[in-house]
N, C-alpha and C positions, 0 to 999 in steps of 0.2 A: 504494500500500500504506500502510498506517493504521500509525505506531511500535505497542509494547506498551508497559504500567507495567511491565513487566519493565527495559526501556532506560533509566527517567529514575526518576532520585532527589535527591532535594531536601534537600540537606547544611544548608543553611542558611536553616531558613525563614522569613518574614516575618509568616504568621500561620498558626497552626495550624487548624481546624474539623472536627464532622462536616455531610455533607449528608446528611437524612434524608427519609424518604419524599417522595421523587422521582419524580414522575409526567413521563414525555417523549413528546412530541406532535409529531411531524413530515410534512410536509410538503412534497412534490416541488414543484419549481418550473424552470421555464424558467433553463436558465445565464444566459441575457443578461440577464436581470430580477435575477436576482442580482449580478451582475454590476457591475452602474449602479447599486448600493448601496454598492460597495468602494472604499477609498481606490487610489489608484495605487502597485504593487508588491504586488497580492494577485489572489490567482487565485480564481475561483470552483471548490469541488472538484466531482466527480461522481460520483453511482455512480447506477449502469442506467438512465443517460442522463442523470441530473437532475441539477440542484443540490438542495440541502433546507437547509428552514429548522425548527429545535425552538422548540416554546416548553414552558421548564422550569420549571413551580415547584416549589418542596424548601421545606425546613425548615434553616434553615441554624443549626447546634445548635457551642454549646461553641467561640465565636470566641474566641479567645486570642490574643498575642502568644507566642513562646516564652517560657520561661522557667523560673520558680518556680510549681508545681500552684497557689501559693494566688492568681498571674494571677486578674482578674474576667474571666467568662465569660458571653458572650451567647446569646440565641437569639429569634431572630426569622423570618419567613418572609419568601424572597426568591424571583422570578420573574425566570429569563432568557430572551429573544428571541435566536437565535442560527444564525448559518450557519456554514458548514464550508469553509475555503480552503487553497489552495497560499499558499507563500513563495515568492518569485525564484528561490530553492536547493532547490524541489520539499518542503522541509519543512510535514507539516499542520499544521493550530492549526485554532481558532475564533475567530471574529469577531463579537462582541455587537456587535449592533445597537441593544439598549434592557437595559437591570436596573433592575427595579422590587424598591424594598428598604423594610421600613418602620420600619427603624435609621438613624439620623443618622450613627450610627458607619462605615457603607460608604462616605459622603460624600466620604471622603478619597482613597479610591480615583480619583475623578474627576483630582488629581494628578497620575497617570498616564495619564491617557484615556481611563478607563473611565467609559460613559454611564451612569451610577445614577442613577436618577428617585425622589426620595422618594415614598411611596404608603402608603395604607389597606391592609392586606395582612391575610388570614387564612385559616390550612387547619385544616378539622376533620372529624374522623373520626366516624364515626356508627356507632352500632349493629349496621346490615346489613352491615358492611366498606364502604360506601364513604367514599371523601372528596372534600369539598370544597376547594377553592382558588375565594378571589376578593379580587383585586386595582382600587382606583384610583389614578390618580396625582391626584398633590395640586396643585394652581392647571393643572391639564392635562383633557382628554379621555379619553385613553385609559383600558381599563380590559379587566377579562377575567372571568367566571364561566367554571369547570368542574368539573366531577365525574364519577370517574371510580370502577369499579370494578375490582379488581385480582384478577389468576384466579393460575395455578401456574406456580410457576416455569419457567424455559425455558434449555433450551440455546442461545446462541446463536449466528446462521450470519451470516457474513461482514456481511450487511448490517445485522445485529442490533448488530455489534462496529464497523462503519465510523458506526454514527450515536449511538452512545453512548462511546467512547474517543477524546478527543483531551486532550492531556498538554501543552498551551503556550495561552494564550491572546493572543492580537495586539490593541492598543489603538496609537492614534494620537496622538500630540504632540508640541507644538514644532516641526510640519511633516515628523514622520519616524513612523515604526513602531517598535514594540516589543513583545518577547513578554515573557510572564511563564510558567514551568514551573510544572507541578504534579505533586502525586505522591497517590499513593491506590491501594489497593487496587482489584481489577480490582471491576464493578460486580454483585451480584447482582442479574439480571435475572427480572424475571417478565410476563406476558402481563397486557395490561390492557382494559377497554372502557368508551368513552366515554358517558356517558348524562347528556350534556348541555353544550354549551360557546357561548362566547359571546365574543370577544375583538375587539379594537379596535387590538391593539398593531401588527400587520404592517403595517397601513394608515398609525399614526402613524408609522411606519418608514420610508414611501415606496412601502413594497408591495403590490402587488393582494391582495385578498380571497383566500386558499386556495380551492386548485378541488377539489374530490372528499376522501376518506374521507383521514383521516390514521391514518398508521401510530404506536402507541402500544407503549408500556412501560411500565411500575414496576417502583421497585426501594427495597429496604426502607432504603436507606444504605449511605455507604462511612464508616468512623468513625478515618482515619486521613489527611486531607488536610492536606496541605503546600504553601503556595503561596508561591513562590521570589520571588529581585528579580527586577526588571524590566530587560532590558538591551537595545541598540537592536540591530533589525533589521540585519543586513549588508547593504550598499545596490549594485548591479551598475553595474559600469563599462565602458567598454567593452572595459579591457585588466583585467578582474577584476573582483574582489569589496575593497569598500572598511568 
């Protein structure tokens, strides 16, 4: 079962932001392939037999630290590669695998273990509703075109809410795990379709090329995100938890 943003609230956050138009793109994959991507102490998750892997690009709008409104405020576009896992203690999170950002300011993030790849990055919205997103990473390979077009909103069902809510994110460092909380308003989601894509990142990941049609959404933004400290993973012993 997936927490709600109902359970977790972020009293004391570390950087404020919105994420805005947010196109997600996912991808069933074999557990064991996901699997032999994970550090040790993370489970690959499942639902209707798979593992799944997104890749998110957004607009990441109004970076701030807390503070005083007249904080400077960024906005640039950022692309995350991303799967879904257990904790030891059965708690979900997600686990990026690559974020392509094309702000020096994400940089520091890495600190904590988070993989940011500086990159070329650009989304733009056209005439007809749709939008583009394309990213490269800078002294690297990888890279991604997509464009997607975005249809009506949607109630969503279980699977709709298992691949777009998870409320902790897990990075590795120092030879141990740590989550980071976050907090945001639940996501309005709408129905989207692909009409065109073209990406490199899974592969620079370690992962096979996606097999078959990937399941999509948009969503217009959440404009209330909270991203908490970082504190370390509880680590299992064999007389407990340490």
């Amino acid at each position: 079962m997936v927490s709600s943003s109902a359970e977790h609230h972020v009293s004391f956050p570390l950087l404020k932001a919105q994420w805005l138009c947010q196109t997600f793109v996912h991808w069933p994959y074999d557990p064991a392939v996901v699997q032999s991507a994970l550090p040790p102490g993370l489970s690959a998750d499942v639902h209707d037999g798979a593992a799944w892997v997104s890749f998110t690009p957004f607009l990441m709008s109004h970076v701030r630290p807390p503070g005083p409104s007249a904080a400077p405020r960024a906005t640039f576009p950022e692309t995350n590669l991303r799967t879904y896992v257990r904790l030891e203690d059965g708690t979900d999170a997600l686990w990026f695998l690559s974020l392509e950002v094309s702000s020096a300011l994400m940089l520091t993030a890495r600190l904590a273990g988070a993989p940011y790849h500086l990159g070329d990055l650009s989304l733009r919205t056209r005439g007809d509703g749709s939008i583009t997103y394309t990213g490269v990473r800078r002294g690297g390979t990888p890279s991604y075109h997509l464009t997607v077009r975005p249809g009506p909103a949607l109630v969503p069902d279980g699977r709709d809410i298992w691949l777009t809510s998870r409320w902790r994110a897990v990075t590795r460092r120092a030879g141990r795990l740590w989550q980071t909380p976050v907090e945001h308003e639940p996501w309005p989601l709408a129905t989207a379709r692909e009409e065109g894509l073209e990406q490199s990142l899974t592969q620079a990941a370690g992962l096979p090329p996606p097999d078959g049609a990937p399941v999509l959404h948009f969503s217009s933004g959440v404009h209330r995100v909270r991203l908490g400290m970082p504190r370390p993973v509880a680590r299992r012993r064999l007389n407990g938890w340490s």
